[in-house]
C-alpha positions as CSV (number, residue, x, y, z in Angstrom):
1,X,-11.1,30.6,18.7
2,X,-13.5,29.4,16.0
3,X,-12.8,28.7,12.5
4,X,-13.9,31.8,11.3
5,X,-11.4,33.8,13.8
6,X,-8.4,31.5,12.6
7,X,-9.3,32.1,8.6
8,X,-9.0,36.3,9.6
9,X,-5.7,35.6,11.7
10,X,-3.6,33.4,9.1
11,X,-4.5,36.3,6.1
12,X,-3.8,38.9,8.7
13,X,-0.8,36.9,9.2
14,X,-0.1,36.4,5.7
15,X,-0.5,40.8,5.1
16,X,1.4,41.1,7.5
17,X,4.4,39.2,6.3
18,X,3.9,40.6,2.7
19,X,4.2,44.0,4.2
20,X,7.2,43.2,5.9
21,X,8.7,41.4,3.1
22,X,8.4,44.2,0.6
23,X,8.4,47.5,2.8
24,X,5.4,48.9,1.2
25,X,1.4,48.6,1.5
26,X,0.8,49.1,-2.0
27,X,3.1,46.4,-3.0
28,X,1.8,44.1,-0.4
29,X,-1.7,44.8,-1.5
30,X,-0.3,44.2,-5.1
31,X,0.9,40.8,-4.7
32,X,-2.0,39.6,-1.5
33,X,-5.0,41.4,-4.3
34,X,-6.9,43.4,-2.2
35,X,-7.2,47.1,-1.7
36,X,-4.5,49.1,0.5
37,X,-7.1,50.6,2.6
38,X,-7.9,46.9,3.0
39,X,-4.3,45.8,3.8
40,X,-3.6,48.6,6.0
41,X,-7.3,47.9,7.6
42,X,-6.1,44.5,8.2
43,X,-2.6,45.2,10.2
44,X,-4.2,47.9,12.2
45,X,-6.3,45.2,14.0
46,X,-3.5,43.1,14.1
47,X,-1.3,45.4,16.3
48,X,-5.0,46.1,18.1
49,X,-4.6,42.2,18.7
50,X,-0.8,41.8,19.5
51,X,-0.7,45.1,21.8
52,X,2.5,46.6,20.0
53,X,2.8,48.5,17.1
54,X,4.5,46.0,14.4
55,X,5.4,48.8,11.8
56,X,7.1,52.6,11.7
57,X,5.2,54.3,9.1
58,X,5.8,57.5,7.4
59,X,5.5,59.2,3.8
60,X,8.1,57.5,2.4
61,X,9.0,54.5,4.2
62,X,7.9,51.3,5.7
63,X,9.8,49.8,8.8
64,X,9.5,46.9,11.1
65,X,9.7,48.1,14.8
66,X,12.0,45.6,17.0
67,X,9.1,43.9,18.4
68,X,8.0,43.6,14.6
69,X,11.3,42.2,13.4
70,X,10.4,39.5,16.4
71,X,7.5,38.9,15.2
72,X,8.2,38.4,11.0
73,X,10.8,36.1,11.6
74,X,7.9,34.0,14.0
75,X,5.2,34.8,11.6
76,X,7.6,33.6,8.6
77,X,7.8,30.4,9.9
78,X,4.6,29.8,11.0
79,X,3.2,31.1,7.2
80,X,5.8,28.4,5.7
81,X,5.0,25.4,8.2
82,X,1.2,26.4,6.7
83,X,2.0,26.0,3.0
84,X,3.6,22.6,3.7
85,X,0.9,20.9,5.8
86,X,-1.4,22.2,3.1
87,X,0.5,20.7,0.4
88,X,1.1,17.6,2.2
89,X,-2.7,17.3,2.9
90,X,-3.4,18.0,-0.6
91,X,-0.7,15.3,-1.6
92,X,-2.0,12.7,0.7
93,X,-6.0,13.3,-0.9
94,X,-4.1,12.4,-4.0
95,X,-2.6,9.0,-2.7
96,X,1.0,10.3,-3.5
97,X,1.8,10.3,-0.1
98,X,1.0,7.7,2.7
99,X,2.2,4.1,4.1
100,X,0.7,1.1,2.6
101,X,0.9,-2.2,4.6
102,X,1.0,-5.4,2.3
103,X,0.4,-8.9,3.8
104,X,2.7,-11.5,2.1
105,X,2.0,-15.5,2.2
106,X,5.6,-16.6,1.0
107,X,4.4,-18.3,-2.1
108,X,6.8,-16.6,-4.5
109,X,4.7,-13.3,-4.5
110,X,7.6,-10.9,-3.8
111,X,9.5,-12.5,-6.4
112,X,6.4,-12.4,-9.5
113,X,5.6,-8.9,-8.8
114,X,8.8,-6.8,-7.7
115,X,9.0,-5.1,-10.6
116,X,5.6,-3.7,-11.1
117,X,6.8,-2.9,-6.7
118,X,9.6,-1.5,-7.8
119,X,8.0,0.8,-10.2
120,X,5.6,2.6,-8.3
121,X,8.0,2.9,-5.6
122,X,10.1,5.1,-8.3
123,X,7.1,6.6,-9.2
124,X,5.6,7.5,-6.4
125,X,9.0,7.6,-3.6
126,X,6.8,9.2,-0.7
127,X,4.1,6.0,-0.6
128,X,6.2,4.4,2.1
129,X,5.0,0.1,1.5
130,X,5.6,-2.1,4.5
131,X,5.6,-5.8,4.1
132,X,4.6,-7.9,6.7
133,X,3.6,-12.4,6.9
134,X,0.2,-13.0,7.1
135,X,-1.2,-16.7,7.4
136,X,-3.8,-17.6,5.1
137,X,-6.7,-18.2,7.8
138,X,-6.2,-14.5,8.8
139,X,-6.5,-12.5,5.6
140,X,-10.2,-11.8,6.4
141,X,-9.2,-10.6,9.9
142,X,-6.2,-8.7,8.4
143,X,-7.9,-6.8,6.2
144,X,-11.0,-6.1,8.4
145,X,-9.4,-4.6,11.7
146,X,-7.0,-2.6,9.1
147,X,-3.5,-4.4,9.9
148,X,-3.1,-4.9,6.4
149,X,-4.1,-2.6,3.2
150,X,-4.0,-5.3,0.9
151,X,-2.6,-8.6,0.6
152,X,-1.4,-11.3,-2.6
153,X,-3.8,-13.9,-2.4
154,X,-5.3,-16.8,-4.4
155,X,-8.7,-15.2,-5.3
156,X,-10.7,-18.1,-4.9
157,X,-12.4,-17.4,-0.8
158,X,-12.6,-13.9,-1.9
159,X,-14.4,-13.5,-5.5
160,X,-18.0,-11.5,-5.1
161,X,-17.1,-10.9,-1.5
162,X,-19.4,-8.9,0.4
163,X,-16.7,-6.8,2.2
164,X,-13.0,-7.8,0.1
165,X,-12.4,-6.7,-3.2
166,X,-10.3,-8.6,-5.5
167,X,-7.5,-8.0,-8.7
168,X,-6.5,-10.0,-10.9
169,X,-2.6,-10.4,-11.5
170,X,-2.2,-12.9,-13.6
171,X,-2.6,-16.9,-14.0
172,X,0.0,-19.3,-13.9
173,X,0.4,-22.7,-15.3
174,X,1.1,-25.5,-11.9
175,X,3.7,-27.6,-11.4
176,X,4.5,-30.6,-8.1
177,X,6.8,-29.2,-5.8
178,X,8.8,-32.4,-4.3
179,X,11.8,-33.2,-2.6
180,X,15.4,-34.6,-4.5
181,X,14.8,-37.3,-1.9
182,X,11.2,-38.1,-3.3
183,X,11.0,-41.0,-5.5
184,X,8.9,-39.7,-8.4
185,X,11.9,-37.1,-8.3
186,X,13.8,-38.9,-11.0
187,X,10.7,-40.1,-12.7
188,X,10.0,-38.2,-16.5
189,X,6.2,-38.4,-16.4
190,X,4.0,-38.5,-13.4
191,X,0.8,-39.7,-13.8
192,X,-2.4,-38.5,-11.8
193,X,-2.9,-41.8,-10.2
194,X,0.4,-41.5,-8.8
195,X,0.3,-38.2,-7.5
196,X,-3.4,-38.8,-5.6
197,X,-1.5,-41.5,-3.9
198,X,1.0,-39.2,-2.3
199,X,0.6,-37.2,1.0
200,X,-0.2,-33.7,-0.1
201,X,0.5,-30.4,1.7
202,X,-1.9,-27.6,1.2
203,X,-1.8,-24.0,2.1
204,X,-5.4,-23.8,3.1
205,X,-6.0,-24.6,6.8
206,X,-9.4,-25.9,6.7
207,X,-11.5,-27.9,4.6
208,X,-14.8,-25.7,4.1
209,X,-12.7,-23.3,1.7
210,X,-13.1,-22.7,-2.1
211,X,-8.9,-22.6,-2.1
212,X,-9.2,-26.5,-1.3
213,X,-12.0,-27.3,-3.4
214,X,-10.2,-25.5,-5.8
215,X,-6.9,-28.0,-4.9
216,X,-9.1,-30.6,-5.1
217,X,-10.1,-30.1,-8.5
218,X,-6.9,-31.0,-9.6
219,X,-7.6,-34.6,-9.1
220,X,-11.0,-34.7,-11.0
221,X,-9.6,-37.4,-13.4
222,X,-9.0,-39.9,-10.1
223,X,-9.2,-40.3,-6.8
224,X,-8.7,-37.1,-4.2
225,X,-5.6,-37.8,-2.2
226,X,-5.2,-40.8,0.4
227,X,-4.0,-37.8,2.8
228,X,-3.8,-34.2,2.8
229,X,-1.7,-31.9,5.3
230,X,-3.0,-28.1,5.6
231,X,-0.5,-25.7,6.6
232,X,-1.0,-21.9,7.1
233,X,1.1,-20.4,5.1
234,X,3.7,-21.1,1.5
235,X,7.0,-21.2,4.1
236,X,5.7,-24.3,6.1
237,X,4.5,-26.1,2.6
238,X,8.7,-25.6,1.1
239,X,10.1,-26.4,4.6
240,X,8.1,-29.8,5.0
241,X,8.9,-30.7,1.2
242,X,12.2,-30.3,1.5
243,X,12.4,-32.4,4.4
244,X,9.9,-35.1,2.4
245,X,7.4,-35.2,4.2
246,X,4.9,-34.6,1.4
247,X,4.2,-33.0,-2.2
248,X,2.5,-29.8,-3.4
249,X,0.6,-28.2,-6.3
250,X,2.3,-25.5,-7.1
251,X,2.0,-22.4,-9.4
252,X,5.3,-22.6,-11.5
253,X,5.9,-18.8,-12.2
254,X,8.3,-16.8,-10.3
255,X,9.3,-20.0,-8.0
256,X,12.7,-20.5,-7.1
257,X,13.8,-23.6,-6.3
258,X,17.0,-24.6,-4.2
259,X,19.0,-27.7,-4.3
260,X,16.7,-30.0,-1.7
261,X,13.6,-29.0,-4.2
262,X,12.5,-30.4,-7.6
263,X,9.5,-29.1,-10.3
264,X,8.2,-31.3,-12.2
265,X,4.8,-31.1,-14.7
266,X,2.0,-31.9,-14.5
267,X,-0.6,-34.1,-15.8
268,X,-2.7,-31.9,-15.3
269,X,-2.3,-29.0,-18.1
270,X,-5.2,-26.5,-17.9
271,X,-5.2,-26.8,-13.8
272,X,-3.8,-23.2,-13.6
273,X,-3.4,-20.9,-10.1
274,X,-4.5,-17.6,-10.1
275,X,-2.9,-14.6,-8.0
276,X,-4.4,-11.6,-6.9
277,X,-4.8,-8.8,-5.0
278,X,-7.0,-8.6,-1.8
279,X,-8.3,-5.4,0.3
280,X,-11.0,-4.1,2.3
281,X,-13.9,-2.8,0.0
282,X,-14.0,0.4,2.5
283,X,-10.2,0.9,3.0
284,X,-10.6,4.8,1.3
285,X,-7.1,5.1,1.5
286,X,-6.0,7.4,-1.7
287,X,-2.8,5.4,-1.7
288,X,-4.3,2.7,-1.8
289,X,-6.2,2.9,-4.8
290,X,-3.2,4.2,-6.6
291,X,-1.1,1.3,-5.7
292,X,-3.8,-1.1,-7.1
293,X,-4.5,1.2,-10.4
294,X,-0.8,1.6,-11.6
295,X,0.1,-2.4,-10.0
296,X,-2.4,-3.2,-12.5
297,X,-1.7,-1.3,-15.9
298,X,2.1,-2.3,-15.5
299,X,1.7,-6.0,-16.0
């Protein structure tokens, strides 16, 4: 059956059911707008089709036969699974309806952003958003084979990337993440020179990254730390500063800090983080797009 063929069967389908509903060919032509000749037209080479008269017809009266009161109740059913495919086809080409998978790094994000989440969950309750850890090393890799729709990132590998498109959240003002145990824990000001001589633990895994050189700018005023640990993602950074095994620059909003962790500022005052979204320049999801329009305009 081609396309055409299947158009003809749903309206004869949909007459059909009209007629039934309402016991009368001019009514049913009323409400489907067409002719009754038409409608009549149309149900006579539908019992042609089926092989069994669906109707008793006389002057005054329209009646389903038993095979017809079969039928209807079939036809009904199918008519109504019809409408709501349509609508939820129509819904999902309007990104109200669909599943959004969102990478998260475990720096905070989930805490900085949960009510602008929160939000368009309310607002739009059918988007279904799954949250899943991603390492930093495989955000490109995420986003390209389509495990991930978009991911909270620090912008600064991804800005005028060929295939990953980037939004800004927000910027936040840094702080050094240590442990109680640390010794500059209990000290008031911390200078620069100090900090560049402490082991420091960075989310980046490798070197040739802009997200290090961007770590790195941090100590422009003295020398780059005697020795840098890179880690692959924000829960390996708070788990190895708790246990003092190193410091980290940190952005200061949204963190929450436990009893084994201290903040303390910074020397360095204009060094600020910037967060972000991340997602595949190609990912034509209409979900998607809503997410990152209404995630944006409710800052």
């Amino acid at each position: 059956m081609d396309r055409g063929e299947l158009r003809i069967s749903l309206y004869r389908l949909e007459y059909f059911v009209s007629v039934a509903k309402l016991k009368s060919f001019t009514k049913a032509a009323r409400e489907c707008h067409i002719a009754q000749s038409a409608i009549s037209q149309q149900i006579n080479l539908l019992e042609k089709e089926l092989g069994n008269e669906l109707f008793y017809r006389d002057s005054h009266k329209v009646e389903l036969t038993a095979a017809g009161q079969v039928y209807y109740e079939d036809a009904k059913a199918i008519m109504e699974r019809n409408a709501l495919s349509v609508e939820k086809m129509k819904r999902i080409a309007r990104g109200e309806k669909g599943t959004l998978t969102i990478g998260i790094c475990g720096y905070e994000e989930e805490r900085i952003f949960i009510d602008r989440i929160r939000r368009f969950h309310k607002a739009k309750p059918d988007i279904q958003l799954l949250f899943l850890p991603v390492n930093y090393e495989g955000y490109e890799e995420g986003l390209t084979s389509r495990r991930y729709d978009l991911m909270f990132s620090w912008p600064y590998d991804f800005v005028n990337h060929a295939e990953i498109g980037y939004s800004k959240l927000l910027e936040s003002e840094t702080g050094i993440l240590l442990s109680r145990e640390h010794y500059l824990a209990e000290k008031k000001n911390i200078t620069i020179e100090e900090l560049s001589m402490q082991t420091h633990i960075l989310i980046s895994p490798l070197e040739n990254t802009r997200l290090y050189d961007h770590y790195l700018h941090f100590f422009r005023q003295a020398d780059y730390p005697e020795h840098i640990i890179r880690v692959q993602n924000a829960s390996v950074i708070r788990m190895m500063v708790e246990m003092n095994q190193g410091i980290s620059v940190v952005p200061r909003l949204g963190l929450q800090l436990n009893r084994e962790l201290v903040l303390k500022e910074t020397p360095v005052p204009d060094h600020k983080i910037e967060t972000g979204l991340i997602y595949l320049k190609e990912n034509q999801k209409p979900c998607l797009k809503n997410f990152l329009d209404y995630i944006n305009i409710s800052k």
